[in-house]
C-alpha positions as CSV (number, residue, x, y, z in Angstrom):
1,X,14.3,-8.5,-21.7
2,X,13.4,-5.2,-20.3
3,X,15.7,-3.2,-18.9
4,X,15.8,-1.8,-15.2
5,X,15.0,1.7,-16.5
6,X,12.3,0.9,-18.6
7,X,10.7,-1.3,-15.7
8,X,11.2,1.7,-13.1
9,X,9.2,3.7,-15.9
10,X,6.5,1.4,-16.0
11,X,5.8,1.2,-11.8
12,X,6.2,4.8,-11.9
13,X,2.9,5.5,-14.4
14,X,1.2,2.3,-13.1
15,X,1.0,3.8,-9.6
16,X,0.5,7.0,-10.5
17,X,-2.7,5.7,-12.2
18,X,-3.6,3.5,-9.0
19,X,-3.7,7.1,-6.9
20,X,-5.7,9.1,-9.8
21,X,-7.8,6.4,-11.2
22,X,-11.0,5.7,-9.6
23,X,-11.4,2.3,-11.6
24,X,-7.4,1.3,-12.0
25,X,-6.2,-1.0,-9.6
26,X,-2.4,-1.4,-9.6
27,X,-2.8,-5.3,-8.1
28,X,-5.6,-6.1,-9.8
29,X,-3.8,-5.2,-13.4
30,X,-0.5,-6.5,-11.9
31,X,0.8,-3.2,-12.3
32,X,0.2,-3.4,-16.4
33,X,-0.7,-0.2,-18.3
34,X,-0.1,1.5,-21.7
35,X,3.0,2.2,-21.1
36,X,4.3,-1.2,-21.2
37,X,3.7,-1.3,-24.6
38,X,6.1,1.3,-25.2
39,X,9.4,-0.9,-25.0
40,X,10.2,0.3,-28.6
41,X,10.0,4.4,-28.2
42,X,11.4,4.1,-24.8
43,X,14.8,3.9,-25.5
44,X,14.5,7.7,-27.3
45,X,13.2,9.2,-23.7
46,X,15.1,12.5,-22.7
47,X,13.9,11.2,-19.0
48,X,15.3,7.6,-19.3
49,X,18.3,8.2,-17.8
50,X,16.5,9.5,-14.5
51,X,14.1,6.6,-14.4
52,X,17.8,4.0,-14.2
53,X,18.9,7.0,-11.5
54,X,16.1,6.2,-9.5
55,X,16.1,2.3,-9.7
56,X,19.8,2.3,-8.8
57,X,19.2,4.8,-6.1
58,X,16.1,2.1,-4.5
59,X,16.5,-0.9,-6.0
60,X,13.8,-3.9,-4.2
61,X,12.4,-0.3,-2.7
62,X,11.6,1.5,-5.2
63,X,7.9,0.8,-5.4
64,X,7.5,1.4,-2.2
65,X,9.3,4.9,-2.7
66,X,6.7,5.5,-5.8
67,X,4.1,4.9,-3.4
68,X,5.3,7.0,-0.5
69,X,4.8,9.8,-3.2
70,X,1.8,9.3,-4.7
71,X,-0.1,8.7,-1.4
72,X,1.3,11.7,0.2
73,X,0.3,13.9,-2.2
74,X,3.7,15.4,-3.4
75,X,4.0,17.7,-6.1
76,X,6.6,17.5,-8.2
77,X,6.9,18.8,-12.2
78,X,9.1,16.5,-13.8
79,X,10.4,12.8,-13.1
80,X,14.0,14.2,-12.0
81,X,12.3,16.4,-9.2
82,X,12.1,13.0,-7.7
83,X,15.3,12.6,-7.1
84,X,15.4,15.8,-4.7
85,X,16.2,15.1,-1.0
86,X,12.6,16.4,-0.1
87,X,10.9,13.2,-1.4
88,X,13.8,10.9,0.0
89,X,13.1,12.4,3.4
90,X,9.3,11.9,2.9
91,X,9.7,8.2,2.0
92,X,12.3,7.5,5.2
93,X,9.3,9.2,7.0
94,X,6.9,7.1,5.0
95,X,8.9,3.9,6.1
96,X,9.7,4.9,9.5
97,X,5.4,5.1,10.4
98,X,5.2,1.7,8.5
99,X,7.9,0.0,10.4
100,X,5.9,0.9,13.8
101,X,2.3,1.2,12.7
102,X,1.2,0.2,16.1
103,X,2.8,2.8,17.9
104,X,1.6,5.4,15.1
105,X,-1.8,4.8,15.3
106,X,-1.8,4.2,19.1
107,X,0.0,7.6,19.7
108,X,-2.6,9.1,17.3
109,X,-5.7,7.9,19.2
110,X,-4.6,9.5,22.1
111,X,-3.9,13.0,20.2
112,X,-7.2,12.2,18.8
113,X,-9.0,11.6,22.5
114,X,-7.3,14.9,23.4
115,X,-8.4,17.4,20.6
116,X,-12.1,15.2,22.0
117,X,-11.6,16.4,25.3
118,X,-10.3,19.6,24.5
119,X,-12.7,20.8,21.9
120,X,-15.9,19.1,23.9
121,X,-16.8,17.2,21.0
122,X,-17.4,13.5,20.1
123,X,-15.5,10.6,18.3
124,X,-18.5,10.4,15.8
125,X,-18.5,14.2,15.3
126,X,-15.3,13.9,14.3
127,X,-16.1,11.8,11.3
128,X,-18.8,13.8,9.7
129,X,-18.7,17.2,8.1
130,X,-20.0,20.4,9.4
131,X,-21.2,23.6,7.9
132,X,-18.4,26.0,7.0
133,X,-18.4,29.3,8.9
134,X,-16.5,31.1,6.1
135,X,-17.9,34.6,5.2
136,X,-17.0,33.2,1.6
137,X,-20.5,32.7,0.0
138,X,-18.6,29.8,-2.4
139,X,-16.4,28.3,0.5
140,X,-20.0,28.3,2.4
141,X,-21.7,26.4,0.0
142,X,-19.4,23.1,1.1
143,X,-19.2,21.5,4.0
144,X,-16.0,21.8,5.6
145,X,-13.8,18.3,5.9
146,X,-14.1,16.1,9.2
147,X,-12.1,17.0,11.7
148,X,-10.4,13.6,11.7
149,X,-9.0,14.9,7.9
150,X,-7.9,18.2,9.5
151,X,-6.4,17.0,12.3
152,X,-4.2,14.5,9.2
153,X,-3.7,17.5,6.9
154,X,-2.1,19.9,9.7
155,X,-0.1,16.7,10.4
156,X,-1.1,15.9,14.2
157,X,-2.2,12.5,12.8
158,X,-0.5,10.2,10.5
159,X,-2.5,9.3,6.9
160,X,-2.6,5.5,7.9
161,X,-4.1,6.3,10.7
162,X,-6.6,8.0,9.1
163,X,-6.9,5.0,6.3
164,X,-7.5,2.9,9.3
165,X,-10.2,4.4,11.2
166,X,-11.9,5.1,7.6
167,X,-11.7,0.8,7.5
168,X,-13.2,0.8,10.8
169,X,-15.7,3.1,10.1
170,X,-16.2,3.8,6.8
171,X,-16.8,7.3,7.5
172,X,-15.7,8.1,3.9
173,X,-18.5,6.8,1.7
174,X,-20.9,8.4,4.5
175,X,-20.0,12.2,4.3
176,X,-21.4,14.5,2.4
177,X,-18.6,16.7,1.5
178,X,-18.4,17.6,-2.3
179,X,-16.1,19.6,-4.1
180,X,-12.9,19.0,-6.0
181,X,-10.3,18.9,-3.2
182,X,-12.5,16.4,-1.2
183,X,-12.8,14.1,-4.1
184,X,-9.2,14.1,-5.0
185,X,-8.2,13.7,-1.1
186,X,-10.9,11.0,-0.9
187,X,-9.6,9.0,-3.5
188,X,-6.3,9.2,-2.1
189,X,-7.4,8.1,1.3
190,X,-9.0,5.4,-0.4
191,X,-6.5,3.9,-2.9
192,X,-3.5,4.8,-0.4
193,X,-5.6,1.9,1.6
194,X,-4.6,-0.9,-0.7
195,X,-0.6,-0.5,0.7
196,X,-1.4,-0.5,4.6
197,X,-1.2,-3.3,6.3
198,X,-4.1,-4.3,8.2
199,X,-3.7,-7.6,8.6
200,X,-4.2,-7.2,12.3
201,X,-7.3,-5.1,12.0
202,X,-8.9,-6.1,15.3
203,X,-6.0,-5.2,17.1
204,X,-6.2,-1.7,15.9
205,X,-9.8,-1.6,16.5
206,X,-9.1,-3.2,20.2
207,X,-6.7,-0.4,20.5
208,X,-9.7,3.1,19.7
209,X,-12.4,1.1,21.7
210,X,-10.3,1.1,24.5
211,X,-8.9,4.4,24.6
212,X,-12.6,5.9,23.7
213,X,-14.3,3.4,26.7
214,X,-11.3,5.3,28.8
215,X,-12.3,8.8,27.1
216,X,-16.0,8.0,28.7
């Protein structure tokens, strides 16, 4: 029987595939990988020890934990960095958005309808790329990220916000942003989808068509 450590080790690289994989899905494989072949060698790990650490630390929550750091993009350089009180404050954040999605996302469409306002611009606008201004003849050659993703990445909206409307709208597969950073923050967007809930996706629809109908 494998043990709690060495099944902690195997969510860990299973989900870390999920978020860099373009063609791993961790339900579809039912979280299965190489690594779960590795029973035998695993018992010889310097890191094992931290891998029971963080099982005993989050027990029934410790996928969800793996995920709240994989879809926010943490760095970290070793499997004990995990156990630092910076990623144990972003998962409490993490959980804290999940447990009143709702209220995130409507709170966000109205910061949304106000940068609208304030900036003069359009809902659709703020899905699609625009040229970069940058005196930077490389930085000019991309198109800058849509403001939806820069409103996200400066943190004035939440990232399942931002999965959400890209459900909606698919706004994703439609811009033409290239470059490494937009591919790798694509692909997060994307694969972070697969652990939202949107069950209730009308409502959250219901809930941006109103406040843009309001927005005029």
């Amino acid at each position: 029987m494998a043990t709690v450590e060495f099944k902690s080790y195997c969510m860990f690289h299973a989900l870390k595939k999920h978020f860099s994989s373009k063609t791993y899905n961790y339900f579809t494989e039912k979280g299965v990988t190489f690594h779960n072949t590795q029973s035998s060698k695993f018992d010889g790990r310097y890191d094992r020890v931290i891998y029971y650490k963080l099982w005993k630390k989050y027990k029934k929550e410790l996928r969800n934990f793996f995920v709240s750091v994989f879809s926010s993009g943490s760095e970290f350089k070793s499997i004990g960095d995990l156990l630092d009180e910076p990623h144990h404050d972003n998962y409490m954040e993490w959980l804290r958005r999940r447990n009143i999605l709702t209220k995130v996302f409507k709170d966000d469409v109205e910061q949304i309808c106000f940068f609208i306002e304030e900036r003069g611009t359009t809902f659709k606008s703020m899905l699609q790329s625009s040229e970069s201004k940058s005196k930077n003849i490389t930085i000019r050659k991309n198109k800058e990220f849509p403001a939806i993703m820069r409103l996200q990445s400066t943190g004035y909206i939440s990232p399942e916000t931002v999965i959400i409307i890209n459900e909606l709208t698919g706004f994703c597969e439609s811009c033409n942003c290239t470059g490494r950073i937009w591919n790798k923050q694509k692909l997060l967007l994307m694969k972070s989808f697969d652990f939202v809930d949107v069950s209730e996706l009308g409502k959250f629809a219901s809930v941006l068509r109103k406040a843009l109908d309001e927005l005029g």
